[in-house]
C-alpha positions, 0 to 999 in steps of 0.5 A: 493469482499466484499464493506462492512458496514451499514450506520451509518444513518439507524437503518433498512435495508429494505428487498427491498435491494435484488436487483441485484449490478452488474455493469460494472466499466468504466475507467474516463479520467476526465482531472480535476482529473487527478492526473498523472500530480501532481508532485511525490516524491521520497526520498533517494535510492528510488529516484534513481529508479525513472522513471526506470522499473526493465528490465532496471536495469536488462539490465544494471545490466548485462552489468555492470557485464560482462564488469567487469570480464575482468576488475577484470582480468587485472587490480591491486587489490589497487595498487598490482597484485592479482595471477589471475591477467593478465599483457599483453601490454596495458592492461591499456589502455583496462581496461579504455576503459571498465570502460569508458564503464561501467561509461556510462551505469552503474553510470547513475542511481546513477547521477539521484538520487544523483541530487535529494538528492542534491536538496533537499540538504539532500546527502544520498545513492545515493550521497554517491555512485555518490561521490565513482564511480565519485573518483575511475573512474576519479582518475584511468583515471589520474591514466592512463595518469600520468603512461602510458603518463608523465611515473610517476607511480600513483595507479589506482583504476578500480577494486575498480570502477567496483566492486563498479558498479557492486554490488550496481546495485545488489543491488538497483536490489534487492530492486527492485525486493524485494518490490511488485509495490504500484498500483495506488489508484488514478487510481483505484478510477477513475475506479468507475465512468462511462465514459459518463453521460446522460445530460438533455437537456430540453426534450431530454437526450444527452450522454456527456462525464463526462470530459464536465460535469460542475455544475447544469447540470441536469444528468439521472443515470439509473438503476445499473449506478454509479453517475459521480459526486455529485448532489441532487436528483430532481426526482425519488425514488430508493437505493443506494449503498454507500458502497463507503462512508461507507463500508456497504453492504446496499442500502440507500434510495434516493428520491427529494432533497436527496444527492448522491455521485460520484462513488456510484451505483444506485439500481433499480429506475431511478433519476435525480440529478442537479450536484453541485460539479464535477471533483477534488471537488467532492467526489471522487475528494478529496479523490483521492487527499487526496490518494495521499498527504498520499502516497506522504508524506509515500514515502518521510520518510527518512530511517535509510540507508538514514541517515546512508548514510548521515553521512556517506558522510559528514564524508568521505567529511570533512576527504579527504578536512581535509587530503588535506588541512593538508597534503599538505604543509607537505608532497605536493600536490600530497601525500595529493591528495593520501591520499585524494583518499584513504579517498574516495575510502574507504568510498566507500559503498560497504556493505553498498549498501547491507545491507538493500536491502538483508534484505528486500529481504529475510523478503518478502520472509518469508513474503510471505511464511507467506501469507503477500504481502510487497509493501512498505519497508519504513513501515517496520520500524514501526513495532518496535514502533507499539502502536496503531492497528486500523482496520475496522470492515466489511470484516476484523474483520467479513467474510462482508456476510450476513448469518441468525443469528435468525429466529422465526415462530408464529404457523407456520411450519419453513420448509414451511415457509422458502420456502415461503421467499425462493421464494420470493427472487429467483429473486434477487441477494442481499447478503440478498436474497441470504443468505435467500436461502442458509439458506432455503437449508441448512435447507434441505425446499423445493422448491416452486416457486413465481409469480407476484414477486415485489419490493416495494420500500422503504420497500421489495418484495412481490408476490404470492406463492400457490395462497396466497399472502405473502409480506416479508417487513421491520419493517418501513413497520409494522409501517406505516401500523400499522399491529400490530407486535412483535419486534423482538430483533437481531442485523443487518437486521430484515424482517417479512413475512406476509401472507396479514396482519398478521405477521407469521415469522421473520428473523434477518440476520447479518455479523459474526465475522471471526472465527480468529478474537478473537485470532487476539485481544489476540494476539495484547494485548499480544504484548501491542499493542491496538486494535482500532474499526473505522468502518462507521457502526452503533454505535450499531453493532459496540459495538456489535463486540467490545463486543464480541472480547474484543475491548474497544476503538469504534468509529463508524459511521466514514467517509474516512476523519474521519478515516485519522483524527483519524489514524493521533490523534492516531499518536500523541501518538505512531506509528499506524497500519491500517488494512481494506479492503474497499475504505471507509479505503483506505485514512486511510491505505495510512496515518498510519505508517504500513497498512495491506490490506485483500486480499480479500477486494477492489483494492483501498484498496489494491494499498493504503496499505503498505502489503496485506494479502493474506490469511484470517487468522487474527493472520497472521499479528501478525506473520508478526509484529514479522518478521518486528520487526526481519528484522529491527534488522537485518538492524541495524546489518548490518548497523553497519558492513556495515558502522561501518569500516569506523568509524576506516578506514576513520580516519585512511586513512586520516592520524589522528594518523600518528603521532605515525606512524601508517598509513592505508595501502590502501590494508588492507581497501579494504580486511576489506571493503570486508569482511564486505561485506560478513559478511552483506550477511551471516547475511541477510541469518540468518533471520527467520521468 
């Protein structure tokens, strides 16, 4: 996976770069940054899922269902016996005993989010649902007394219960399945920091995990180690990798009293830092919570099922509270209680609990046919508004690996000389040693081997090949050593053999631009949507790849922090997209209102972002920007047949134009409300991508 980007810092990158970056990632327990124990939370019809895993819902989905087909047997449809209907002597009473038991196993997950949204006193899906499962089961149980014990004939409503059960389970079900999990960005973070940390303790160095690590202890990191807080150095001179930080793919030189960053990777020298800060005020530590303030904050938005829901409840309440109390000294209490119910049983949301989760179903499909992972549905909604494109530059708008964009000889043959850097760099395993030898291969030169090989820190490698001695070095080096040298004039990282003092070759390596990327930003200004560059590389490379794909707005040299802050003063003036790949973007993905992460970037980035792309094709989001657009078009379409009866049948059923003598039958309801339910599913079919 690519880590990406230069250091906006340096203008340089030192050939002494090539070094080995692999490292073993240990899991941290620091109990000071331990974000499981915050507190999460969770809005809507998302709260009711809350602490349920999908083979629970699946469980009780299944048993709901099989104790509902007996009951659509032997019990009346709205008061009258259907053709398939099966009377038999108690038939009553088993039919209750089946509702009884699917109430118990099927309501549950609807008593819990209904318990949250009422709390938090914004009564949504979930409370709408609670309320109809809650009327129609309880209502049927006096139903069944006042019948079958008083002899005083009241209509039942199981049927209405059971398939109400049934087909809202369906589908949370499918929303469920329909929406990939988020992944723990929090705990992929915990992932880069080691498990233990060498202690100094006076002459002696002691392993201790880095839960006891407090400030100013004096901590060892070797050779390929990741820090395990943040610290100044106090001895020792190597490179680090802070890709972290930055994106950039380039090893930073550390020496005394330089800074150093949890979760970063030394090179090949040993330091030693005194700790200054650790556990949740480190680095890793404020991004972990800034992680999970975004995230929190995304989950909380309320949709526009939500509020429809909403609406929706309130409505039905005041119309059965109305009726009663309007009803009830014209024509009784037990007339008004009736027409109470009926208000009740119609409002419940049977197309309504339908209407998004097989929308979402089928755009994640189409989605995923187009190479787009959906994680996060609510984001969904955003696509509609986009006005903003921010993305980063390394590993998204290029390929994030170094290849040779220039290289020049001085009376020398390219094919030997090629050789020579070849040879120096066999025995290291940085992207810039391994672009050189691909290079040399693709070149067609040959091979030639070096000895006594030898990283100069600071400045490059040297060694002997045929007996000669050669160095392949930085401009920083040329310049300390006043070896008189021409510049060469290129983007990205410059190194220049010299054979003893005199310079015979230069080689400019840099990152391209993805072959799809110029495609990418036509495409997004022709959907008046404008592309911004955030990048934490330098200012210069930056404007580089703007200039070439067409990008006016630039900032460069950004940290994680910077790039929230500049995702959130976009936001001020329309809804924003983020596309990364790095941890570096991961804050900034977890903070816009729709965020793409590239498959082949970082798992932080990943668990942070709302869809993955998992293809490397750029103008695949634009796709997927034109398929959210049309999903949430058909949202609102279902919406309105999933919800649009009730703003006819519930002022009906309550009585509002009884007097010219028109009264709802509740019969009449129930085959409207089952036909917009039919009518919400065939229109989720019609979505194309």
């Amino acid at each position: 996976m690519t880590e990406k980007k230069n250091n906006h810092t340096m203008s340089q990158m030192t050939h002494e770069h090539h070094m080995d970056h692999d490292h073993n990632m240990l899991m941290m327990t620091n109990s000071e940054m331990d974000m499981s124990a915050m507190p999460m939370h969770h809005h809507g019809a998302d709260m009711g899922m809350a602490g349920m895993d999908m083979n629970d819902m699946k469980r009780r989905f299944w048993i709901s269902f099989i104790l509902m087909i007996p009951i659509l047997f032997i019990s009346p449809f709205m008061g009258v016996n259907l053709p398939f209907t099966i009377i038999f002597p108690g038939n009553s009473w088993v039919s209750a005993l089946l509702a009884a038991m699917l109430y118990v196993i099927g309501s549950q997950p609807f008593w819990v989010g209904a318990r949250h949204e009422l709390h938090a006193k914004k009564p949504a899906m979930m409370s709408l649902i609670t309320m109809g499962l809650n009327v129609t089961f309880w209502y049927s149980i006096y139903a069944l007394i006042a019948t079958q014990v008083f002899h005083h004939h009241v209509m039942d409503f199981f049927w209405e219960f059971a398939t109400l059960t049934v087909i809202m389970l369906l589908g949370h079900r499918i929303e469920m399945s329909a929406t990939m999990r988020a992944g723990d960005a929090t705990a992929k973070l915990r992932e880069l920091l080691p498990q233990v940390a060498h202690v100094k303790h006076g002459d002696h160095i002691m392993d201790m995990p880095i839960t006891t690590l407090k400030t100013d202890m004096v901590v060892r990191v070797l050779a390929g180690e990741s820090f395990p807080a943040d610290g100044i150095v106090t001895s020792g001179n190597s490179q680090v990798d802070e890709s972290l930080m930055t994106g950039e793919s380039q090893l930073i030189d550390k020496s005394a009293d330089a800074i150093v960053y949890g979760g970063t990777i030394n090179g090949n020298g040993t330091l030693d830092i005194k700790l200054t800060t650790v556990g949740a005020q480190s680095f890793i530590g404020q991004l972990q919570q800034t992680l999970l303030t975004s995230q929190d904050k995304k989950s909380q938005v309320e949709t526009l099922a939500d509020r429809v829901a909403s609406w929706l409840f309130w409505i039905a309440l005041v119309f059965a509270i109305g009726a009663l109390i309007i009803w009830t000294p014209l024509r009784g209490f037990s007339f008004a209680t009736n027409i109470a119910v009926t208000v009740l049983v119609i409002a419940c949301p049977h197309a309504l609990g339908l209407a998004v989760p097989l929308v979402i179903s089928r755009t994640k499909a189409i989605a995923a046919a187009q190479g787009i992972l959906i994680k996060n549905r609510k984001a969904l909604s955003a696509a509609n508004q986009l006005q903003y494109a921010l993305m980063d530059k390394t590993g998204t708008l290029t390929t994030g690996q170094f290849t040779v964009q220039q290289f020049v000889t001085y009376q020398e043959d390219k094919s030997h000389v090629l050789a020579i850097m070849s040879a120096l760099d066999q025995q290291s395993t940085h992207p810039l040693a391994q672009s050189i030898i691909s290079y040399a291969q693709s070149q067609g030169a040959p091979t030639l081997s070096a000895q006594h090989v030898e990283n100069i820190a600071g400045y490059g490698v040297s060694g002997m090949v045929e007996d000669n001695h050669y160095l392949l070095m930085s401009a920083r080096y040329l310049t300390e050593h006043h070896i008189a040298f021409e510049p060469l004039n290129a983007d990205g990282s410059v190194s220049y053999l010299l054979n003893h003092d005199k310079v015979i070759a230069a080689i400019a390596q840099g990152d391209s631009v993805k072959e799809s990327a110029r495609q990418f930003i036509d495409d997004l200004h022709a959907q008046h949507i404008i592309p911004v560059l955030v990048t934490g590389d330098n200012e210069k490379s930056a404007k580089h790849v703007a200039h070439e794909l067409g990008i006016e707005a630039i900032h460069a040299g950004v940290s994680p922090q910077e790039k929230i802050a500049l995702v959130a003063e976009y936001q001020k003036r329309g809804a924003v997209m983020m596309i990364g790949d790095g941890i570096n973007d991961a804050p900034a993905l977890a903070h816009a209102d729709l965020s793409v992460a590239i498959g082949a970037g970082t798992q932080v980035a990943q668990a942070s972002a709302d869809t993955v792309l998992i293809t490397n094709h750029l103008p695949k989001i634009i796709e997927f920007i034109r398929l959210a657009k049309h999903g949430n078009t058909k949202q609102v379409q279902n919406l309105w047949w999933g919800a649009g009866y009730n703003i006819i049948t519930i002022p009906l059923a309550a009585g509002a134009l009884s007097f010219i003598g028109l009264m709802l039958n509740p019969m009449i309801g129930a085959i409207v409300m089952s036909f917009s339910t039919i009518v919400v599913a065939l229109n989720a079919l019609t979505l194309k991508g």
